[in-house]
C-alpha positions as CSV (number, residue, x, y, z in Angstrom):
1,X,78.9,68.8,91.3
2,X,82.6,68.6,90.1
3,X,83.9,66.1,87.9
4,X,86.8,64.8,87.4
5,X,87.9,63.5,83.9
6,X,90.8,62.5,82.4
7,X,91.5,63.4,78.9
8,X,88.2,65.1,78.8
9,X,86.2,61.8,79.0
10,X,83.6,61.0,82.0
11,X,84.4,58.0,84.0
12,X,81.1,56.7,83.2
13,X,82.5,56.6,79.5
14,X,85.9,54.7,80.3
15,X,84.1,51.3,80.9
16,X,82.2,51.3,77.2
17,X,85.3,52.7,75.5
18,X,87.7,50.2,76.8
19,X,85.3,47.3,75.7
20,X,84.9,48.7,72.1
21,X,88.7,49.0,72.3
22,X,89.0,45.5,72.8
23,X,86.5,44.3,70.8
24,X,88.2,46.0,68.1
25,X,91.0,44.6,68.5
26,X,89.9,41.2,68.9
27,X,87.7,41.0,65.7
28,X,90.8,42.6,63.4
29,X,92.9,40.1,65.2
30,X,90.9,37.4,64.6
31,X,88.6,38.2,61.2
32,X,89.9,41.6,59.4
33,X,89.9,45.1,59.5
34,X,86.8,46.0,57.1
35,X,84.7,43.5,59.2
36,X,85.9,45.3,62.5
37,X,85.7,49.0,61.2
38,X,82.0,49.5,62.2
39,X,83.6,48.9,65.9
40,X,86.0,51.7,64.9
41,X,83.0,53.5,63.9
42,X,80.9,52.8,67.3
43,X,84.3,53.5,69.4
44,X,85.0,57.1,67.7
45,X,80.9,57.7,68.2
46,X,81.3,56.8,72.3
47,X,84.3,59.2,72.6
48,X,82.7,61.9,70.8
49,X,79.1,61.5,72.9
50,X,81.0,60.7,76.4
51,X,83.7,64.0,75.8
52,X,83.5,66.9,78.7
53,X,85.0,69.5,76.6
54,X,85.7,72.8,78.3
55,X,83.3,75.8,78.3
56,X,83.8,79.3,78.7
57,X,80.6,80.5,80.9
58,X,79.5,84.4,79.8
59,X,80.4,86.8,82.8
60,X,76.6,87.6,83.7
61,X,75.6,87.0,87.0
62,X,71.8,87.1,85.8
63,X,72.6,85.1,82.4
64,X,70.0,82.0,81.8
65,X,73.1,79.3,80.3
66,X,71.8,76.9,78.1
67,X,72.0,73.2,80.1
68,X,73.0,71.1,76.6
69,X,73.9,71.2,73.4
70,X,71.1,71.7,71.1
71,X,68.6,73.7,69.4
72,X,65.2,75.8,70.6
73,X,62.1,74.1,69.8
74,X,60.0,75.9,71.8
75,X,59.6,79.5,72.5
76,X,56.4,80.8,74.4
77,X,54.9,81.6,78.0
78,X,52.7,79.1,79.3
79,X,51.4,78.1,82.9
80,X,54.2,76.2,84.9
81,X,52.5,73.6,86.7
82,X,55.7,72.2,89.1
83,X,55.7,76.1,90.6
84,X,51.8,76.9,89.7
85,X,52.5,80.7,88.2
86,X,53.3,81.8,84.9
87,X,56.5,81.6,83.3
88,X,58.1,81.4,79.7
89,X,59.1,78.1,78.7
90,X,62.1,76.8,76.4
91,X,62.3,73.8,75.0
92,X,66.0,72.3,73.2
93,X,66.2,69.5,71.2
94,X,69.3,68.3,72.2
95,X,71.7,66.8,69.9
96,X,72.4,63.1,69.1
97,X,76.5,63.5,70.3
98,X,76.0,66.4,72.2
99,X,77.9,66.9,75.6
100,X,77.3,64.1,77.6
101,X,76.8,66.2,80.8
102,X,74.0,68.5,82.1
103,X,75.2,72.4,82.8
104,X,73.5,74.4,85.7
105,X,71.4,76.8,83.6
106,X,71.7,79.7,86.7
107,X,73.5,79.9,89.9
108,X,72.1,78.9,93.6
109,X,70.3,76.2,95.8
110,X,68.9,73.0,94.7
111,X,65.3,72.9,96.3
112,X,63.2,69.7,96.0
113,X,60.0,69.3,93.7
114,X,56.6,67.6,94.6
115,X,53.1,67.9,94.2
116,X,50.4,66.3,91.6
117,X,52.9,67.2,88.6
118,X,56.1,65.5,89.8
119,X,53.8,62.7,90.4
120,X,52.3,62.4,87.1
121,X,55.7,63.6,85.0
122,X,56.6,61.4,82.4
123,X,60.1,62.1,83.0
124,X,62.4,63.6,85.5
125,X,62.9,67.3,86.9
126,X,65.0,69.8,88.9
127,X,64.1,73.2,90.5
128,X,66.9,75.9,91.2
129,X,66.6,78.9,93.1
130,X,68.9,81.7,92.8
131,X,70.4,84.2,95.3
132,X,68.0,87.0,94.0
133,X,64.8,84.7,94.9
134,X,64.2,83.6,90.9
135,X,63.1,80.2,90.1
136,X,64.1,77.7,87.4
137,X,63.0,74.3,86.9
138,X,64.7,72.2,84.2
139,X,62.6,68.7,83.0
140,X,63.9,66.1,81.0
141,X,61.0,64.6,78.9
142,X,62.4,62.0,76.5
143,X,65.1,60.0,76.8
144,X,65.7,60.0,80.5
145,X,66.7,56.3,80.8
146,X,69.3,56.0,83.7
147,X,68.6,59.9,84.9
148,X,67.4,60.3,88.3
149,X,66.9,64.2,87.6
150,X,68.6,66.7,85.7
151,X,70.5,67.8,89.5
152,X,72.3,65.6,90.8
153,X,73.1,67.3,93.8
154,X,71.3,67.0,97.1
155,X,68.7,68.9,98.2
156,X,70.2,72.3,100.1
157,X,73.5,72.0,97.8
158,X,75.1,74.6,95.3
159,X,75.3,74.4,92.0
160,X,77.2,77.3,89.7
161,X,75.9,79.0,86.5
162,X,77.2,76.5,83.9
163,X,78.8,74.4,85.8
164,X,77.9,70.6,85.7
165,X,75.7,69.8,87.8
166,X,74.3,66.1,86.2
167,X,74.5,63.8,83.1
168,X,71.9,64.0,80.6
169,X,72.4,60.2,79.5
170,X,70.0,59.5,76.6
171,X,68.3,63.1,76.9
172,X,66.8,64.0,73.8
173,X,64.9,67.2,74.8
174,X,65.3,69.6,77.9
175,X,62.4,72.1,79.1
176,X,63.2,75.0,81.1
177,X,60.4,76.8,82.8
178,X,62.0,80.7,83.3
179,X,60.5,83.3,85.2
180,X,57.8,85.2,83.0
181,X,59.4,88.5,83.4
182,X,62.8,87.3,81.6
183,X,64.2,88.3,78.7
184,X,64.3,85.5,75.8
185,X,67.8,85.8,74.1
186,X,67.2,82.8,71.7
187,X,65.0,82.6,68.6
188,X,63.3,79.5,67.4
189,X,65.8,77.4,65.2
190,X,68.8,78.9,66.9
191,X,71.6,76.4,68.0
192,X,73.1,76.6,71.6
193,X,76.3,75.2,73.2
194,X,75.7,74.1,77.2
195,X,77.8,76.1,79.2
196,X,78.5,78.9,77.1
197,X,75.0,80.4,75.3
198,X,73.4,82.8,77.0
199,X,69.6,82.0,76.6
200,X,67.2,84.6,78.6
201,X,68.2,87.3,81.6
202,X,66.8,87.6,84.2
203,X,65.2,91.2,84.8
204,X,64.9,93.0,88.0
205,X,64.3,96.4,88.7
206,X,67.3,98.5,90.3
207,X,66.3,100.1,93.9
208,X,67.5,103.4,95.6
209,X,67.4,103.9,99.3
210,X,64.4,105.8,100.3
211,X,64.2,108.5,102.9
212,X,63.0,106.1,105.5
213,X,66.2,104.1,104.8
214,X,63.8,101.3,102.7
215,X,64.8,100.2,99.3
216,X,62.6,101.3,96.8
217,X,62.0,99.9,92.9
218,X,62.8,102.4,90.5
């Protein structure tokens, strides 16, 4: 999903800006600047919360990226109902002007979600399968007003490792259910920049061609 911005600003931002802009103006215009500085206030706020600054992605093909700006709540392995299996599962409470947009936590395909816990999610969620078979699902829980899922990409389509890939909108937390086997970079507490923290890797084991000409785990 590529986005084009202009002066690193969404184009879903523009419209909101503009009207603060103006209704700035108008009240200084027309009252004073003291009763129009909370305007000011509000209009500085948007820019901040509706900004797509730049991130320099980590060169590791088999990096977890961390999809939003925020801070790891919850550290553990659970049961992951959306894939029925085990997994690990981080939770990031995401910050109240954090990037606006949602960052592809891995590379690969966009694969559709369904079953009794997509039904009965209060929320939205998006599952992601890499090149190398792994399987991420990121779930927006609170504050999803205006988010159809956390993907907006079609079913089938691409999506690069920390690359945008949605909008988070009103987000306040993000889960990510992780392959059980990964390693957890992140500690409790820790902060994290989308895009450009490395959260967990991915682990597989490295294979050397057999006598039979067969890969085999080492």
């Amino acid at each position: 999903m590529r986005r084009k911005t202009l002066f690193h600003l969404v184009p879903e931002g523009w419209a909101v800006l503009v009207g603060l802009a103006v209704a700035f103006f108008i009240v200084n215009a027309a009252v004073s600047f003291w009763v129009a500085s909370p305007i000011l206030v509000l209009l500085v706020m948007a820019g901040l919360y509706f900004r797509d600054s730049p991130r320099n992605v980590p060169a590791e093909p088999l990096a977890i990226i961390a999809p939003v700006d925020g801070k790891v709540i919850h550290r553990r392995e659970c049961y992951d109902p959306f894939l029925d299996r085990e997994a690990i599962k981080l939770s990031l409470r995401v910050g109240l002007l954090a990037n606006y947009l949602i960052r592809s936590p891995v590379e690969g395909t966009v694969v559709e979600l369904s079953g009794e816990a997509v039904e009965n999610l209060d929320g939205c969620a998006s599952h992601i399968r890499t090149d190398e078979g792994d399987h991420v699902v990121i779930v927006i829980r609170e504050g999803r007003l205006f988010g159809r899922r956390p993907c907006r990409s079609n079913y089938g389509e691409r999506v690069g490792q920390g690359r945008c890939c949605g909008m988070r909108r009103l987000a306040r937390r993000v889960d990510l259910y992780l392959p059980v086997n990964s390693r957890v970079e992140v500690e409790l507490g820790d902060s994290v920049r989308g895009g450009a923290c490395v959260l967990a890797k991915l682990v597989h084991k490295p294979t050397t061609r057999g006598t039979d000409g067969e890969d085999v785990a080492t």
